[in-house]
Each structure stands twice: as C-alpha cells, then as structure tokens.
C-alpha positions as CSV (number, residue, x, y, z in Angstrom):
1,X,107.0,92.5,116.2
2,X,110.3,91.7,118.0
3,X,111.5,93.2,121.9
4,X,111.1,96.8,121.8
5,X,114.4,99.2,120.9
6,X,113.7,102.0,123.7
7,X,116.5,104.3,125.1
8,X,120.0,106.0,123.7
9,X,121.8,104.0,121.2
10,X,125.3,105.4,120.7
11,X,125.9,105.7,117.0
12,X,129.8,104.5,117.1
13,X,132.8,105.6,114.7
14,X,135.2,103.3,113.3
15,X,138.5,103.8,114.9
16,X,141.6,103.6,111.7
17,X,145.3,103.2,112.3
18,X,146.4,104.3,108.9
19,X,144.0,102.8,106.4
20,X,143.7,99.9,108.6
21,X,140.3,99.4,110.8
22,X,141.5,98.9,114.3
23,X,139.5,96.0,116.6
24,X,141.5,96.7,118.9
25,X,140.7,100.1,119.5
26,X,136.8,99.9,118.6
27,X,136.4,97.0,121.3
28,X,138.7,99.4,123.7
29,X,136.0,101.8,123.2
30,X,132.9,99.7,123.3
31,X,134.1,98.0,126.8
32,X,134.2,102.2,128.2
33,X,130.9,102.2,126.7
34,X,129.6,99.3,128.7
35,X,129.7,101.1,131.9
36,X,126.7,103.1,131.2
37,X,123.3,103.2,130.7
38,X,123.1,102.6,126.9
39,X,120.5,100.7,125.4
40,X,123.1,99.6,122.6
41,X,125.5,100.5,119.5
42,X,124.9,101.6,116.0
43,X,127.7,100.0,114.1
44,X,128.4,100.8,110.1
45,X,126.5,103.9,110.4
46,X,127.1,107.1,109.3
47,X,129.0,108.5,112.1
48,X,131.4,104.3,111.2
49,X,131.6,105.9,107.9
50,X,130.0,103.2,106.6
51,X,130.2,104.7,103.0
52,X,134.0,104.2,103.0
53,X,134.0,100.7,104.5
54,X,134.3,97.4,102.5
55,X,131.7,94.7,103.2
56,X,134.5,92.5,104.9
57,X,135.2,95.9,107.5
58,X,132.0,96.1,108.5
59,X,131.3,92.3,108.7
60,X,134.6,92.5,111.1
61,X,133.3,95.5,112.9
62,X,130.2,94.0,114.0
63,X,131.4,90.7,115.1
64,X,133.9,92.6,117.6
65,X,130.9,94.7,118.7
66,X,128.9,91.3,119.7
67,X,132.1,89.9,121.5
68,X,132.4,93.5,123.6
69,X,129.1,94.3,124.5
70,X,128.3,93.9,127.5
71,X,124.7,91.5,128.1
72,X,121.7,93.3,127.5
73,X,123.5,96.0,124.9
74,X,121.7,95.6,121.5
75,X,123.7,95.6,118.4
76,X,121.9,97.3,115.3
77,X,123.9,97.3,111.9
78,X,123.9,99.7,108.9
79,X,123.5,97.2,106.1
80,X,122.0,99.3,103.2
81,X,123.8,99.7,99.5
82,X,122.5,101.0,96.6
83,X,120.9,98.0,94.9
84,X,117.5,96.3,96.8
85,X,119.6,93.0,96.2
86,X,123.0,93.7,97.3
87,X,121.2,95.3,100.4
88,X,118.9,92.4,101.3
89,X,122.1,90.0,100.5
90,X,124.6,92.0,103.5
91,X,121.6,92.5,105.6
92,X,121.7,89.0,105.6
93,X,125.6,87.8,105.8
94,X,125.4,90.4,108.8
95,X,122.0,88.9,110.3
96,X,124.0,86.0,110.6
97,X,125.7,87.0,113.2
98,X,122.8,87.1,115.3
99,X,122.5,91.1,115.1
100,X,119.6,92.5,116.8
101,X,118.4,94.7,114.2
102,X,119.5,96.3,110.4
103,X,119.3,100.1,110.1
104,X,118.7,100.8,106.0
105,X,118.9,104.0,104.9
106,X,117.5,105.2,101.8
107,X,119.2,104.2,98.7
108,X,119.7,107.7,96.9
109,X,122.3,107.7,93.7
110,X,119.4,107.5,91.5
111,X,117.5,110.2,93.8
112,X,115.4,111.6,90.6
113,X,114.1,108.1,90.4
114,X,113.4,107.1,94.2
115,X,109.7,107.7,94.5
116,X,107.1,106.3,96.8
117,X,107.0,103.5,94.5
118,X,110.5,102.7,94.5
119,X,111.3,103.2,98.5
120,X,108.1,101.1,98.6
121,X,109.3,98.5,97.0
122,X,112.8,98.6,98.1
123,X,112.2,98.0,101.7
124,X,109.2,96.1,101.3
125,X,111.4,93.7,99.4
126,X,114.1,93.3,101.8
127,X,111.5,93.2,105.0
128,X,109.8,90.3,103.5
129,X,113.1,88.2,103.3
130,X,115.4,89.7,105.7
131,X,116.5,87.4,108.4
132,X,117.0,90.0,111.1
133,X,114.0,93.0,111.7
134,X,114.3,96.0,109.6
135,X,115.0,100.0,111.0
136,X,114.0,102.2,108.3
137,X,116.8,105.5,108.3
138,X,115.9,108.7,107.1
139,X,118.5,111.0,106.6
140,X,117.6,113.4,104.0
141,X,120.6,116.1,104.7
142,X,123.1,113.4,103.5
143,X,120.8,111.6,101.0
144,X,118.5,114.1,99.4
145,X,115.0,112.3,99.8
146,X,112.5,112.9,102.2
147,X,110.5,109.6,102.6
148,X,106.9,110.4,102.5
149,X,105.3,110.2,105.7
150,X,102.5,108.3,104.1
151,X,104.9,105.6,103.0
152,X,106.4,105.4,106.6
153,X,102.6,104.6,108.0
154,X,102.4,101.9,105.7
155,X,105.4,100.3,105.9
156,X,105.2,100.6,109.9
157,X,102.6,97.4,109.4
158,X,105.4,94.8,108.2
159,X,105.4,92.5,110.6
160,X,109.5,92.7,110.3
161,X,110.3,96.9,109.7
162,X,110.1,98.0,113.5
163,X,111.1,100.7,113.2
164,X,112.9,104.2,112.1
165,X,116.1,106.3,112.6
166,X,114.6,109.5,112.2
167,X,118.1,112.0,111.2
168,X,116.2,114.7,109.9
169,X,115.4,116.9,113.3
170,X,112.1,117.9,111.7
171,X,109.3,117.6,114.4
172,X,106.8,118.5,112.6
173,X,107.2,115.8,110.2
174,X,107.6,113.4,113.3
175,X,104.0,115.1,114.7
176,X,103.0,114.1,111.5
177,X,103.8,110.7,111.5
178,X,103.7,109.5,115.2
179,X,99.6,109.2,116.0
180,X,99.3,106.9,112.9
181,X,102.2,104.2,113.7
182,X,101.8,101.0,115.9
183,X,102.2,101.5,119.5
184,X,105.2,99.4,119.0
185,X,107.0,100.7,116.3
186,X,109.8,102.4,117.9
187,X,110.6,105.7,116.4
188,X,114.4,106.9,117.3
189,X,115.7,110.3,116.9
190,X,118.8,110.9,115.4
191,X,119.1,114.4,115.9
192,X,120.7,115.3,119.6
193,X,119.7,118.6,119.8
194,X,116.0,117.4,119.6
195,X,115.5,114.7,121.8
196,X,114.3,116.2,124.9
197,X,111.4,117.8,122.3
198,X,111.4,114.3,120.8
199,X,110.9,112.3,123.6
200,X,108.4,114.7,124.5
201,X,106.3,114.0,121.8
202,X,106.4,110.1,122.0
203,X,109.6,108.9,120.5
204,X,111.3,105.9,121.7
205,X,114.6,107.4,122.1
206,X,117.5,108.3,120.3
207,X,120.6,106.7,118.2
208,X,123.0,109.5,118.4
209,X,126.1,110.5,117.6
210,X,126.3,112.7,120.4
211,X,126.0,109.8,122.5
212,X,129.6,108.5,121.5
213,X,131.1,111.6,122.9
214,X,128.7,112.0,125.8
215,X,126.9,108.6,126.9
216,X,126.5,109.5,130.2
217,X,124.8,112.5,129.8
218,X,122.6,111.8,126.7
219,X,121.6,108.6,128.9
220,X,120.7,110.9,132.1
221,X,118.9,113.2,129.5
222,X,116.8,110.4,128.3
223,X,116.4,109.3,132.7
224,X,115.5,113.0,133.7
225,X,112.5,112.9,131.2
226,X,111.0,109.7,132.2
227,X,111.7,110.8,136.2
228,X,109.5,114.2,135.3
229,X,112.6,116.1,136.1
230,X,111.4,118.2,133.0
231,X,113.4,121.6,134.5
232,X,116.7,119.2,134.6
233,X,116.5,117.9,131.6
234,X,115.7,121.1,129.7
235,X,119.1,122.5,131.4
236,X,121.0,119.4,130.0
237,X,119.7,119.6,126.4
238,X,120.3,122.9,126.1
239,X,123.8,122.6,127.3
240,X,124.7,119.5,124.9
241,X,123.1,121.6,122.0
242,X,126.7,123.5,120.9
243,X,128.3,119.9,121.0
244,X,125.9,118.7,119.0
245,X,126.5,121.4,116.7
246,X,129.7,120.9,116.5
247,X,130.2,117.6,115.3
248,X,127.3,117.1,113.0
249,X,127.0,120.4,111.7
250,X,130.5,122.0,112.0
251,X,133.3,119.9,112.4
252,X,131.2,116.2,111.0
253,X,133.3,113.0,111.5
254,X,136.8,114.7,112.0
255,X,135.4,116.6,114.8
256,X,133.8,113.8,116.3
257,X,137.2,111.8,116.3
258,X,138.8,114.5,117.8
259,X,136.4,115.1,120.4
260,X,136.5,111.3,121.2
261,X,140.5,111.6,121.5
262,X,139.3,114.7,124.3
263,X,137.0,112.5,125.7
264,X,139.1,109.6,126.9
265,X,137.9,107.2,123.9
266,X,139.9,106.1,121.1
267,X,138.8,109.0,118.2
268,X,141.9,108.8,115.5
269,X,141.6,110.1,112.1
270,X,139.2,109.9,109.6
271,X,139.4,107.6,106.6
272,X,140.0,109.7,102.8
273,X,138.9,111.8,101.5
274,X,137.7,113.2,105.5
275,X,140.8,115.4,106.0
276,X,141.6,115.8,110.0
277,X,140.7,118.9,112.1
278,X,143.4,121.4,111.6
279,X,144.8,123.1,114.4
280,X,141.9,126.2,114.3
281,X,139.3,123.4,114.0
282,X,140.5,121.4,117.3
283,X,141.0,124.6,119.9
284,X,137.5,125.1,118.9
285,X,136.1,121.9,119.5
286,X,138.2,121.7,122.6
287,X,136.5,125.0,124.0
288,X,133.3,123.6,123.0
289,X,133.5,120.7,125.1
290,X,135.1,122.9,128.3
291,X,132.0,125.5,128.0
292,X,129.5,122.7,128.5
293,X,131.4,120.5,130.9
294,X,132.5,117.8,128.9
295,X,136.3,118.4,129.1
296,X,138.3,120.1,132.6
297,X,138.9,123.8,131.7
C-alpha cells in the first residue's frame, strides 16, 4: 500500500471564462486554499465537471494543481471514461505527472450490463497496470449502480486500489463494509452532511465538495472529532448541513459557483448545458450561507 490519504480533501470546480478553462483563476483559488488545513484537492471530479471536460482540460487542470499546491497537499485525479481501456490509458497520461492518486468512478452507460463481474473486471484491470494507486468512487445518485459491498472487500486487497470515495451517504452500507477492509485502505466520505457520523464509524475522512466553499470549517470539523470535542463538532455539522444541501442537492454545480463567488474564491459559471443560478436561486443561496455563518449578514 502507498502513504495513507487521511483528512478533508476539497473536491475543486473548474473555474470557465466563457467556454474557456481558466488557469489563472483555478491556481488563484488553489493558492487561498493552501492556507488551511487540507489534506489535498480532487481535481476532474464531479464537482470539475469532469464529464464536460476534454482530456487535454483536465490534463491542463491537473498540472496547474501540482504547480499551486502548496508541499504536503496531495493531488488525486478523476481519470475514469467509459471504456476499461480508455480509462487505464488517461489514468496513465495523468499518472505521469506524478499525481498522488486516480479517483475512478464507476463506468455506467451500459448500467443494465455493469455487474459484479464487469466492475470486477474493470478495475481489476486498470489496478493491475495503472502507474499511479487506484481510489475506487461510488456515486450511485449520478451513476445508477450500487457497487456491491462484497466486490469492494475484495478489491480492497489490490495491492494498488487504496481506497474509495464513498458519494452515496449510506452508512449502513459503510457499517457494512468497513470491519472487513484492511486497516489501511482508506475509506473517504463524500457526503458532507455525514462526516461527523462517518468519522465516527472509522472513515478516513472526507473528499467534499463542501470543503471548496468551507475549508476551514470542514477541516476544524474533521480536528474537533479527533480532539474528542464531540459536543463541538456535532454543533458544526449540523450547522454546515443546509449548505451542504444546497449545493449538492438543491442548487448542484451552479450553486456551488455562486457560493464560491460569495465566498471570496473564483466560482464563475458553469459550463453547458449547467444553466447559472437565476436571480431566486442566488438570494437563496446567499441567505443560506448568512444563516450558518459563512457569509456577513
């Protein structure tokens, strides 16, 4: 197994001008995020909009995030497409520059077709050759599978899969999964409104998308629980549950932008088809973040 991935990785957003990715602006952002805590960045993700980026974007993306990053940030990079080859082949290009880790969601076009069998052999395959250690990412509200928690047990003893992005908020399939994995496989939430339960229950920490808009806090959340400050950090999970809400649930990717913007960051628009907040949609993420602190009232 390589180092272990412990602590609050801030899933990151690509930042457009136009239709144009902007270095600029995401290495503008990624030097505010330096100042804190952070264990690392998530970049090509689903909160980058990785779906609507061009190899070549997200090739550009992550070499900006290695030249911002402060020393001792990780760098993890969503690498996965449809096909078990194209995958392995960008997982690859990008291990090439000297990435930390690839986070590979399941491939799901086919999702009548993506069995235990076929996940099984898709990430088996790319573990075996993959030049840079393998995160497994389950998101089953965006891709429609559930990976079995069986599978997950067994592909937790590849010496190069070390571990998962767990987007589904389901602790009980976590409870189900956790007693059986290597004590160093490190299981990372991706849900922001469980990771005080999460932690709680053994996970390594959390890649969040939360933690783009509130670092600081989600870091301190993730401090208070390993200080025992349990009655602390209850009070602070609860009160980053409505933001969390809000831009995964409610407002997705636009709202996140906008909230960035609120935030001090660089948030921008959306790529298309993602339409920006209208006006109704941004007084209510603005209130959102003033009724939990995040934004002066």
């Amino acid at each position: 197994m390589s180092e272990s991935f412990k602590g609050i990785f801030a899933a990151l957003t690509t930042p457009f001008e136009g239709e144009k990715i902007s270095i600029e602006k995401f290495k503008e952002n990624i030097q505010k995020y330096n100042s804190t805590e952070l264990a690392g960045y998530v970049i090509s993700g689903s909160t980058g909009e990785s779906i609507y980026l061009t190899d070549d974007e997200s090739e550009k993306l992550v070499k900006a995030a290695k030249e911002a990053a402060s020393a001792g940030k990780k760098i993890i990079a969503g690498t996965a497409r449809e096909s078990t080859k194209v995958t392995l082949e960008f997982t690859n290009r990008i291990a090439g520059l000297e990435v930390d880790a690839a986070l590979i969601r399941t491939p799901s076009y086919f999702k009548a077709r993506m069995d235990k069998e076929s996940l099984k052999k898709h990430y088996l395959s790319i573990a075996d050759q993959s030049k840079t250690p393998v995160f497994i990412y389950h998101i089953p509200q965006i891709t429609g599978l559930s990976i079995d928690p069986k599978l997950v047990i067994e592909l937790s003893s590849h010496h190069n899969i070390i571990g998962m992005k767990d987007s589904s908020g389901n602790l009980a399939y976590f409870g189900e999964v956790k007693p059986l994995l290597p004590p160093d496989f490190d299981y990372l939430l991706g849900a922001g409104s469980a990771i005080l339960p999460g932690l709680t229950l053994g996970a390594s920490g959390g890649i969040l998308r939360l933690a783009a808009i509130a670092p600081a806090e989600c870091v301190h959340l993730y401090n208070l629980f390993h200080e025992g400050k349990l009655d602390e950090a209850k009070k602070l999970q609860l009160n980053l549950v409505p933001v969390n809400k809000a831009i995964i649930q409610t407002f997705g990717i636009p709202g996140t932008k906008y909230a960035l913007d609120l935030r001090g960051f660089y948030g921008g628009l959306p790529r298309l088809p993602l339409l920006p907040l209208d006006e109704k949609g941004k007084k209510n993420m603005e209130g959102i973040l003033k009724e939990s602190g995040l934004l002066a009232a």
